[in-house]
N, C-alpha and C positions, 0 to 999 in steps of 0.2 A: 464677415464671413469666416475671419481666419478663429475666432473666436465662439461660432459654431461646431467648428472642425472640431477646435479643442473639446468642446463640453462633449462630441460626441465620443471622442476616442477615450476622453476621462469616463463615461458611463458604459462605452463594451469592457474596460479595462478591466472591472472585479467579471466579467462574466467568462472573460478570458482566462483570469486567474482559477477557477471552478474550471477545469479542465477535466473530461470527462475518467472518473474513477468509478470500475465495476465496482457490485459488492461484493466484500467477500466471503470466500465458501469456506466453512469449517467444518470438519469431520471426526470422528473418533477413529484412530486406527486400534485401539486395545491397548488395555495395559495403562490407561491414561495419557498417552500418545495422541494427539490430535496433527492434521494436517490444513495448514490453511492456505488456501489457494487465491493470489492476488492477481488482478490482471488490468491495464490502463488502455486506455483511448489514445493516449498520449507522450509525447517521446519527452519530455519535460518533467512527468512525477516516474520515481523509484518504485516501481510494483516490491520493491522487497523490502524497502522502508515500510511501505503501506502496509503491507502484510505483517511485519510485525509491529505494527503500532495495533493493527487488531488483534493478535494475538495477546500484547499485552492490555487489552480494554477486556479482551476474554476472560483473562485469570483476574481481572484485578474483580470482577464481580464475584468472585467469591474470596476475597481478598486476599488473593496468593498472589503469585508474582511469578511471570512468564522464565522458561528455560527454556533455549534455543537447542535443540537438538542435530540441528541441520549446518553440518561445517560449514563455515566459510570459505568457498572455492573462489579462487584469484578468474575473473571474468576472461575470457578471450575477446578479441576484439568481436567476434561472430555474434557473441551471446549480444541478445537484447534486452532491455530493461525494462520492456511493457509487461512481463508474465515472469510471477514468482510462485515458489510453492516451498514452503517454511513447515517440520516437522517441530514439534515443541511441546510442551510438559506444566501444568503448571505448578509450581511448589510453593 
């Protein structure tokens, strides 16, 4: 039985790992300014990682390379991690 158990919680374990990530939204604000808006199911993935890891799959299709536009603000304990929105450029 206890060997059940195992094999069971070994096959939820990658379905676990796939924790729910929206897609994300990108937009033209002008001027080559784009806004990409990331958002998670999950308090375990970085919506602002996520968001610029698409930002950089964005540029790289036309084989430039993402610039972050959007400072880096020190979090408050308030802010949460599920919903990010990253302004950036590609050069």
């Amino acid at each position: 039985m206890t060997r059940r158990l195992l094999a069971a919680l070994a096959a939820a374990f990658p379905l676990a790992a796939c924790a729910p990530l929206y897609p994300a939204e990108i937009s033209p604000e002008g001027n080559g300014v784009y806004l990409v808006t990331q958002s998670t199911a999950s308090a375990w993935l970085d919506a602002r990682s996520a968001a610029l890891k698409r930002a950089e799959a964005f540029c790289q299709k036309d084989h430039r390379h993402v610039k972050l536009l959007t400072p880096d603000i020190l979090k408050s304990p308030a802010e949460e991690t599920d919903h990010a929105e990253l302004e950036f450029r590609c050069e």
